[in-house]
C-alpha positions as CSV (number, residue, x, y, z in Angstrom):
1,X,96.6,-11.2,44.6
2,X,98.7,-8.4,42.7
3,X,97.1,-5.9,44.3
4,X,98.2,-7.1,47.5
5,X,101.6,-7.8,46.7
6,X,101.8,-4.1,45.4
7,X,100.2,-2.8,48.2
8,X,102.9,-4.8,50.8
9,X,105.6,-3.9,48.9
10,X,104.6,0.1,48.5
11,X,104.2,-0.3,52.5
12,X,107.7,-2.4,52.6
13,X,109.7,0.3,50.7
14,X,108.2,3.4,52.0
15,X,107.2,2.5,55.2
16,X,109.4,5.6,57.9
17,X,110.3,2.2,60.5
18,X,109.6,-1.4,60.2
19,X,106.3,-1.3,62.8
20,X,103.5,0.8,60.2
21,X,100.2,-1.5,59.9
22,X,98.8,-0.6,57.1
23,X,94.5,-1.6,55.7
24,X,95.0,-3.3,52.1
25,X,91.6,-3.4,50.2
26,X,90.3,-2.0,47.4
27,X,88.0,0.8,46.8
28,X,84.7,0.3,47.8
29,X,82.5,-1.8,49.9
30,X,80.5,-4.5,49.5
31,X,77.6,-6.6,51.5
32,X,77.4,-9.4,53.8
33,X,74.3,-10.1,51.2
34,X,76.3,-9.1,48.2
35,X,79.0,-11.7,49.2
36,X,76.5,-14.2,49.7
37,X,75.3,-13.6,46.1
38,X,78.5,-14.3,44.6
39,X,79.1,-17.0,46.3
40,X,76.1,-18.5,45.3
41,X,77.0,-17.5,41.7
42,X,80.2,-19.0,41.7
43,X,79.4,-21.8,42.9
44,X,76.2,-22.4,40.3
45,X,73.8,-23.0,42.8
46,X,70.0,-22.4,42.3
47,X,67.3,-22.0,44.3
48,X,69.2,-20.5,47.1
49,X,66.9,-20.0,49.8
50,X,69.2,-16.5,52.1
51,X,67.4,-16.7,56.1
52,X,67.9,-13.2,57.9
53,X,67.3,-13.5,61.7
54,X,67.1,-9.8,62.9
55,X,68.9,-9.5,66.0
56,X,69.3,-6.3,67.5
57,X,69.4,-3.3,65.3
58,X,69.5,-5.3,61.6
59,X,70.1,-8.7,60.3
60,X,72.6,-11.1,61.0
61,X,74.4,-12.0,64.2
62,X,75.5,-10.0,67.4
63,X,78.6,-8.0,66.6
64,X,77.6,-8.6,62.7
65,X,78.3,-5.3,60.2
66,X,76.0,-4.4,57.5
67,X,79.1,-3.4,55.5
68,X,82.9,-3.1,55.8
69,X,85.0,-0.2,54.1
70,X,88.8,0.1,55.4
71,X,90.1,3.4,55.1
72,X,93.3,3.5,52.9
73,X,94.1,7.0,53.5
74,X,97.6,6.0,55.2
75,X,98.6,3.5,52.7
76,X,97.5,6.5,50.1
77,X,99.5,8.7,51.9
78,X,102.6,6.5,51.2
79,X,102.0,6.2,47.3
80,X,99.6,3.3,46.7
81,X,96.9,3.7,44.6
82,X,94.5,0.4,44.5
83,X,93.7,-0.5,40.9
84,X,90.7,-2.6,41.4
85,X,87.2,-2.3,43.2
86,X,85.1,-5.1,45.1
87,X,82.4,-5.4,42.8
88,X,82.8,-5.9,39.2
89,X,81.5,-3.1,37.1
């Protein structure tokens, strides 16, 4: 949640006019499987049994993404440096 905070208020105080939209994430990307995983781990489930339909050109559903990375470049540009990745290392 800090790292959101931070990133808004970087975006809030540097921003050139009150209409910038800024991507907040952190570095990385992660997974529609690795999610799923964690999920799974946090919530101390076993046995987990995943189902992949392929549709089209992977798995998932039409209009699904394999992965998601936002570009921070213009957040970046303004100062903000994220502190914290999407997986744990």
């Amino acid at each position: 949640m800090e790292g959101r905070l931070e990133a808004t208020m970087t975006a809030y105080e540097k921003a050139s006019n009150s209409y910038e939209i800024y991507n907040v994430a952190s570095k990385g990307w992660i997974t529609v499987n690795e999610v799923a995983d964690i999920v799974i781990k946090i919530m101390g489930l076993n046995n987990v049994e995943k189902t992949y339909k392929p549709i089209a050109h992977g798995i998932g559903w039409l209009g699904d993404v394999k992965r998601v990375a936002l570009r921070l470049d213009k957040l970046r540009s303004i100062g903000f440096k994220p502190k914290h990745t999407i997986k744990k290392q």
